[in-house]
PAPA-959526 format. One record per residue (C-alpha): z negated, x, y. Coordinates in steps of 0.1 Angstrom, whole numbers, plus 5000, padded with zeros to 4 digits. Example, Ala and Ser with C-alpha at 12.3 -4.5 7.8 and 13.67 -1.06 7.14 Angstrom:
REM PAPA-959526
492251234955 492951374989 
This chain:
REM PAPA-959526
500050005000 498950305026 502350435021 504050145027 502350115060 503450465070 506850375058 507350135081 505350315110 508450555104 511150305109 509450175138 509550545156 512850575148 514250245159 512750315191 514350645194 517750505181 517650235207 518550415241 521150525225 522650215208 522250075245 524350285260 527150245239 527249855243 526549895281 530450105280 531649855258 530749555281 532149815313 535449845294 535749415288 535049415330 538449635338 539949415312 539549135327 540149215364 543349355356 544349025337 542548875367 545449065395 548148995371 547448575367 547548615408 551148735406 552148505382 550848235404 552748355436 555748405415 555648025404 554747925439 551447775430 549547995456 550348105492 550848505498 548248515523 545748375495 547348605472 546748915491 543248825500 542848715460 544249075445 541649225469 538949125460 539949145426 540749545432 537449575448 535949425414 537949645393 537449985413 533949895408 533749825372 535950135362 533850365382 530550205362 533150255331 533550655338 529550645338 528850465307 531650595290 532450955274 534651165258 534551215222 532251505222 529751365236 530151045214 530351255185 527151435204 525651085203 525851025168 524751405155 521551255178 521150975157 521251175121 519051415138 516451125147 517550905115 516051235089 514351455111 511651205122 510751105086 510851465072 508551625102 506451395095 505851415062 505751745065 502951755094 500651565074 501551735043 500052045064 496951885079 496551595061 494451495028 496951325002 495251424976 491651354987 490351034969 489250754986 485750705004 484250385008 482050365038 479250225010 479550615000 479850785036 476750595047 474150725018 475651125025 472651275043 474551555056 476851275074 474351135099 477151215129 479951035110 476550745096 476350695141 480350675144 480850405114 477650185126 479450155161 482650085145 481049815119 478949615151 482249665173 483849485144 480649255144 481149145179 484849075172 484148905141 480648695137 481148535110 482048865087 479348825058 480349145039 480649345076 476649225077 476049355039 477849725047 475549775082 472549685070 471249945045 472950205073 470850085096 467550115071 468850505070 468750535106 465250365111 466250045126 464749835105 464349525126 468149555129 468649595092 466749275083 468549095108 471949225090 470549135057 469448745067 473048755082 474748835051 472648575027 473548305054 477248415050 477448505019 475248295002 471548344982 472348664958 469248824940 470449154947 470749094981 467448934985 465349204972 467149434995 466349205023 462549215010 462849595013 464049565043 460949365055 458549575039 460149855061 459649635093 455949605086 455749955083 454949965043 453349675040 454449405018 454049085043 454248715032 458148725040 458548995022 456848874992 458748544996 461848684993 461248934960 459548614941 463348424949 464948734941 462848764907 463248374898 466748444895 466848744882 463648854858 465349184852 465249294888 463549594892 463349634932 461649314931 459049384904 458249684921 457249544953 455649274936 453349474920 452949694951 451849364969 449449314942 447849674945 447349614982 445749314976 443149524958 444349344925 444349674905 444949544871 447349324877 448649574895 448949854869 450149604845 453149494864 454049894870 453249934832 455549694821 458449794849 458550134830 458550034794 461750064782 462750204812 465450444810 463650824813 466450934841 465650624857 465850724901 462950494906 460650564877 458750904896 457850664919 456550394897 454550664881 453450784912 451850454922 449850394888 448650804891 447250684920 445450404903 443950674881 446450564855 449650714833 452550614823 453250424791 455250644762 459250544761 459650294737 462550194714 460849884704 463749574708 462549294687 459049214693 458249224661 454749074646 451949264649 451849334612 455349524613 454649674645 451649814626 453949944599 455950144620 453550304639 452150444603 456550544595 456950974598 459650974634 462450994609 461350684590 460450474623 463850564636 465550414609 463150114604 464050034644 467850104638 467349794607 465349614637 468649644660 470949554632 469249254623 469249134659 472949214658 473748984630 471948714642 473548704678 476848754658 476448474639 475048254668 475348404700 473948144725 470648364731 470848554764 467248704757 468648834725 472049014741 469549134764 467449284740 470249454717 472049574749 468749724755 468249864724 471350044722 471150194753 467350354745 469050444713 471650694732 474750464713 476150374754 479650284735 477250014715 475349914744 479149834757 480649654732 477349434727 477849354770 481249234763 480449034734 477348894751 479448744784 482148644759 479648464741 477648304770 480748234791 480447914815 476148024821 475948134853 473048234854 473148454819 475848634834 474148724863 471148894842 474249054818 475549184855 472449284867 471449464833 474749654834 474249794863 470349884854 471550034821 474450224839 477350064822 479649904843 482850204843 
């Protein structure tokens, strides 16, 4: 598409350089149709005297004028006119203009251009740290567009973590409550405009705040951002075990490269507490077997839990209408290190629970949690 925009940026520059000179040629053509014409003019007076249909003193004032006309329009013929050098001037001019313009200009930006550099979404331009000069320029650019266009829903959703970078928060939760209006309730969206509150109040998890990550966590349980400040609103409120439960069970299962987890484990290490052991445990199985495998050598455990996760993929594949089950053996796989598994079990999960909305936004939002989506 980008070269087809510079394509025709091309052919505008050199239509415009073309121009002049295609004006100047029908400027001596129309010249040439004026002498034409005057001289049939002086030659339909003579006729006329010569059949006695108009007086000579008429005539003589008639073939003056007419002269005058014609003297004029030859001399403005000699002007716009030329020889056939400079015609043949003229059109070497236009070759010259027709494939020089598009080759210099590929060339130019061949030189000092970036054809081969990949493409940058602002999204990516806005979290680069070492951008903070080019973060100021595409902000301006973004509320410019704002001004211009009000009503601009995604132009809200861009600005607004770009303005939680540059410390305006009040700004960013304005842009936030601006793009759910536009856009429309999204969990994802609320929880950021939680964050974006808790940055307001300086750290502190307000009402609002906590408002908005409940809505975000009704409709989607798997949200993380939302847990976590959930349970941070719990440990202000001095509601320390409730607290270190909720941050507890936000790391179990949690991937171990997870970007959030140090701080999740920073929180409970200030509630004098640790961090639960990973987990591979998909099933919840009853306490009995649980017990079982705990007493299993690793090697035996490991394959008693692989059984676990192919059971659970039998039963989904022979009735797959249980989105806490996909969710669980999507899980699974991926805390097994088997991603392609983890993959084919997403695809045959939305397959399976295609027309619920909601299922598919959990499948979405896992995905993206698990690292998935290509």
């Amino acid at each position: 598409m980008i070269w087809l925009v510079f394509a025709l940026m091309t052919g505008a520059a050199v239509l415009c350089a073309l121009w002049p000179l295609a004006r100047r040629r029908t400027s001596s053509e129309g010249e040439a149709r004026a002498v034409a014409f005057y001289k049939a003019q002086i030659a339909e007076i003579d006729r006329d005297v010569e059949r006695g249909q108009l007086p000579e003193e008429e005539a003589r004032s008639a073939r003056i004028e007419a002269a005058r006309r014609l003297i004029a329009a030859g001399e403005r013929a000699e002007v716009a006119g030329a020889p056939a050098g400079a015609r043949v001037r003229r059109i070497a001019a236009s070759l010259v203009i027709l494939i020089g313009v598009p080759v210099v200009a590929l060339d130019f930006y061949a030189r000092y251009g970036s054809p081969n550099e990949p493409d940058e979404p602002i999204a990516a331009r806005l979290n680069d740290p070492s951008r903070s000069n080019d973060l100021q320029a595409a902000v301006a650019k973004i509320e410019s567009h704002l001004i211009a266009h009000p009503n601009d829903g995604v132009g809200y959703k861009v600005i607004a973590p770009a303005y939680l970078r540059l410390g305006r928060f009040d700004d960013a939760v304005r842009a936030y409550s601006e793009a759910l209006r536009l856009l429309g309730d999204n969990p994802d969206l609320r929880a950021d405009y939680g964050e974006a509150q808790v940055a307001a109040a300086g750290g502190v998890v307000t009402d609002a705040a906590r408002a908005s990550f409940q809505q975000a966590l009704d409709k989607n349980p798997s949200s993380r951002k939302a847990r976590y400040y959930l349970a941070l609103a719990a440990e202000q409120d001095g509601d320390r075990p409730r607290a270190v439960d909720m941050y507890q069970k936000l790391l179990a299962g949690a991937p171990p490269d997870a970007p959030w987890a140090p701080a999740v484990r920073e929180r409970l290490a200030g509630l004098g507490e640790s961090a639960p052991a990973a987990s591979a445990k998909v099933d919840a199985p009853p306490s009995q077997e649980a017990a079982a495998i705990a007493s299993l050598s690793p090697e035996q455990r490991q394959t008693a839990i692989q059984g676990m996760v192919d059971r659970l993929a039998a039963r989904l594949a022979a009735k797959g209408d249980d989105p806490e089950g996909w969710r669980r053996l999507i899980r699974a796989y991926a805390v097994l290190q088997e991603q392609d598994k983890a993959k084919e079990a997403l695809a045959k999960a939305r397959a399976a629970l295609d027309g619920d909305d909601a299922a598919k936004r959990d499948l979405d939002a896992l995905a993206k949690e698990l690292g998935l989506e290509s």
